[in-house]
C-alpha positions in Angstrom: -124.3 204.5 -52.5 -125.5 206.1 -49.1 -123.0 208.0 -47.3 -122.3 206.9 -44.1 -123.9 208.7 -40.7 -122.7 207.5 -37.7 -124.8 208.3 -34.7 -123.8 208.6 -31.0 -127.2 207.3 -29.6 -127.5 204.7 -32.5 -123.8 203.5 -31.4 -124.5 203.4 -27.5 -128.2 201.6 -27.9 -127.0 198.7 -30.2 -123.5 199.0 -28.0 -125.4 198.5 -25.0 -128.3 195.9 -26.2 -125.6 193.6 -27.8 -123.9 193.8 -24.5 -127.5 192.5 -22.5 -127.7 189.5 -25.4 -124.1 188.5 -25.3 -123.8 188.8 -21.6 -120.0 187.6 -21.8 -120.3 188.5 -17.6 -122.6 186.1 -17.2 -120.9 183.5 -19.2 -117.5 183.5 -17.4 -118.1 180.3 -15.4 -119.0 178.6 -18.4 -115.9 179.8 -19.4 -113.7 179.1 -16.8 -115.1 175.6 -17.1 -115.0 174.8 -20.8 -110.5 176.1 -20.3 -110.6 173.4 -17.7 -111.6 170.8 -19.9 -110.1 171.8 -22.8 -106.9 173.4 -21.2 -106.4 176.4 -22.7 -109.0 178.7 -24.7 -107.7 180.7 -28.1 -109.3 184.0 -27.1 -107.9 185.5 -30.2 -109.4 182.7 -32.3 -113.0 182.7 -30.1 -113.0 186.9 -30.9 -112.2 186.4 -34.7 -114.9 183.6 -35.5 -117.5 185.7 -33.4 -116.8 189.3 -34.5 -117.0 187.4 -38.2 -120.3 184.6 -37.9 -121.7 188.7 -36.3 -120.4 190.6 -39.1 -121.5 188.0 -42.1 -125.1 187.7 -40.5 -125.5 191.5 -40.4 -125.3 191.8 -43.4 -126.6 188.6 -44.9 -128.2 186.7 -42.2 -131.8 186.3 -44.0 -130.0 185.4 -47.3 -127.4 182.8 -45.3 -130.3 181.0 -43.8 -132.6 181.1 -46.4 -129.7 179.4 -48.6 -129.4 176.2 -46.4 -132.9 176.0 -46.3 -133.7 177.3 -42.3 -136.0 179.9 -41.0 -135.2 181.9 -38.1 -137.5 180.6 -35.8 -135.5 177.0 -35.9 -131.8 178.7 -36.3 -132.8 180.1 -32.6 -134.2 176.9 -31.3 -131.4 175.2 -32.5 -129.4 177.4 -30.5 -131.4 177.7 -27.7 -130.8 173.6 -27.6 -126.9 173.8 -27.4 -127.6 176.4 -24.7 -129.9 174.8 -22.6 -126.9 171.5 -22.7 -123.8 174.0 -21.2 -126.5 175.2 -18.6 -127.3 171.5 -17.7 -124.1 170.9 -17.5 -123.4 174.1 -15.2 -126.0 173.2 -13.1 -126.1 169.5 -12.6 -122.4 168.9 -13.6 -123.3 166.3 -16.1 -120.9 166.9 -19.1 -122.3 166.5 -22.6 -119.2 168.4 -24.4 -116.6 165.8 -22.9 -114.0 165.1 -26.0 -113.6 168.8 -27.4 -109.9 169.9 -28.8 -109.0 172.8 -27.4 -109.4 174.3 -31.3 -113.1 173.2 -31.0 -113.8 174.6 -28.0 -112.7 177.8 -28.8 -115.5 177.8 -32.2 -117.9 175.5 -30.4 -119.8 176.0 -28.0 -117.6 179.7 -27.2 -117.4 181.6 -30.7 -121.3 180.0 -31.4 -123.6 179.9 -29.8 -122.1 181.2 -26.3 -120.9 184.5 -27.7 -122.2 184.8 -31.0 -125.8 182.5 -30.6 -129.0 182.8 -31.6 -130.0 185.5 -29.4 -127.3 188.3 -30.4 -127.8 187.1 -34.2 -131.6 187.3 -34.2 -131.3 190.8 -32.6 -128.7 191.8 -35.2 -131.4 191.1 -37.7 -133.9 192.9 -35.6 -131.5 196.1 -34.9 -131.2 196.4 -38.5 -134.5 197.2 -39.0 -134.1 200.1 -36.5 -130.6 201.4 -36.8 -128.1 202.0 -39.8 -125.7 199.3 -40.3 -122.3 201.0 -39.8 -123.8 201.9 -36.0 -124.6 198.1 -35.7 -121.2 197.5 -37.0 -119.5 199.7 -34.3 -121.1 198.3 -31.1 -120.7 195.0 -32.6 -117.0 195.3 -32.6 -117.3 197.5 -29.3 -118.5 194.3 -27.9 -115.8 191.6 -29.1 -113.2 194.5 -27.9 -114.7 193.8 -24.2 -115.4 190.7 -25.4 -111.8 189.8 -25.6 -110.6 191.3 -22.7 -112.5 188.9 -20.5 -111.6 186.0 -22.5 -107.9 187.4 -22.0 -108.4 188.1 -17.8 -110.6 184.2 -16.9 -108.0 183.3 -15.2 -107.8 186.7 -12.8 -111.2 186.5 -12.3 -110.8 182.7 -11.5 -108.5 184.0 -8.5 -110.6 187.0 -7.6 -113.5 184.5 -6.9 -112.0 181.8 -5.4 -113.6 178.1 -6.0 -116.8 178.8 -3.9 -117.9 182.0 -5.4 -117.1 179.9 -8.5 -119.3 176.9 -7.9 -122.0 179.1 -6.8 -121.7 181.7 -10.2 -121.4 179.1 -11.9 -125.1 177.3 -10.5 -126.8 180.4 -10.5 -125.7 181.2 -14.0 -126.8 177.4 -15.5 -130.3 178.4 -14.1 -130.5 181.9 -16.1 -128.8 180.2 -18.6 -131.4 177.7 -18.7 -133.8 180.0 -17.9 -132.3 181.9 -21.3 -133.0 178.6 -23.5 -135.9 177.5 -22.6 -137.4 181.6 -23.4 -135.3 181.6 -26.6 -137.2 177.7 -27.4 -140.8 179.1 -26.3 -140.5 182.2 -28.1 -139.8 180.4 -31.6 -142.0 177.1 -31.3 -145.3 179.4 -30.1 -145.4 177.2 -27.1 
């Protein structure tokens, strides 16, 4: 067995390019808008599944898809499917995730595929090509750490906005998101 060698620039590059995937910024008016349907959101519970659905496709991504029969080219489009939905939602305010339990909501669509989606699970498997897995494994959880604190702080952020800055975050962000889906769709069907 190899010994372990963390790396500081191994750390800060996955750190920072699981940061640009996830974009949990970018994703707090989804946020703020699946709590008010659902009521509350278990940020502990969103953190755990996400830091874990990361964690067990690090290190056996290939091996779970390959298992249930899917390719990573339709694991994204999948993905990019359920995303392109919440960003439809967000930006025309037609709402396709109406009867989710709060205990849903905080898996699906949160945990996967908003936080832990296609995108940051297809670049785990591409970072691991690069970099050594315990430096993945560090700005993975450096991630859910921040991760969790805006989870923890919607609500703050819901006041620092205000209601306009929220409708208009929340429009502008369901057309990158969109933007985001219908990339993540192209890139995997060739089209």
């Amino acid at each position: 067995m190899e010994p372990l060698q963390f790396d500081f620039n191994q750390i800060l590059s996955t750190s920072m390019i699981l940061f640009a995937i996830i974009d949990i910024l970018g994703s707090i008016p989804i946020i703020i808008s699946l709590r008010k349907k659902a009521g509350h959101i278990q940020s502990e519970k969103a953190t755990i599944v996400a830091t874990a659905i990361m964690i067990i496709f690090l290190f056996g991504g290939k091996a779970v898809l390959n298992v249930i029969g899917v390719d990573v080219q339709s694991f994204a489009i999948a993905g990019s499917l359920v995303i392109f939905f919440i960003a439809m939602e967000m930006v025309l305010g037609i709402h396709f995730f109406r009867d989710e339990a709060p205990e849903t909501v905080s898996i699906v669509p949160l945990a996967f595929p908003l936080i832990a989606g296609a995108g940051s699970l297809t670049t785990l498997l591409s970072l691991k090509t690069e970099y050594r897995t315990e430096n993945i494994l560090i700005g993975i959880l450096l991630n859910m750490v921040f991760v969790y604190f805006v989870l923890k702080n919607t609500s703050r952020l819901e006041k620092m906005l205000g209601k306009t800055g929220l409708n208009v975050l929340r429009k502008s962000f369901g057309v990158i998101l969109l933007a985001i889906a219908i990339k993540l769709f192209r890139t995997n069907t060739g089209l």
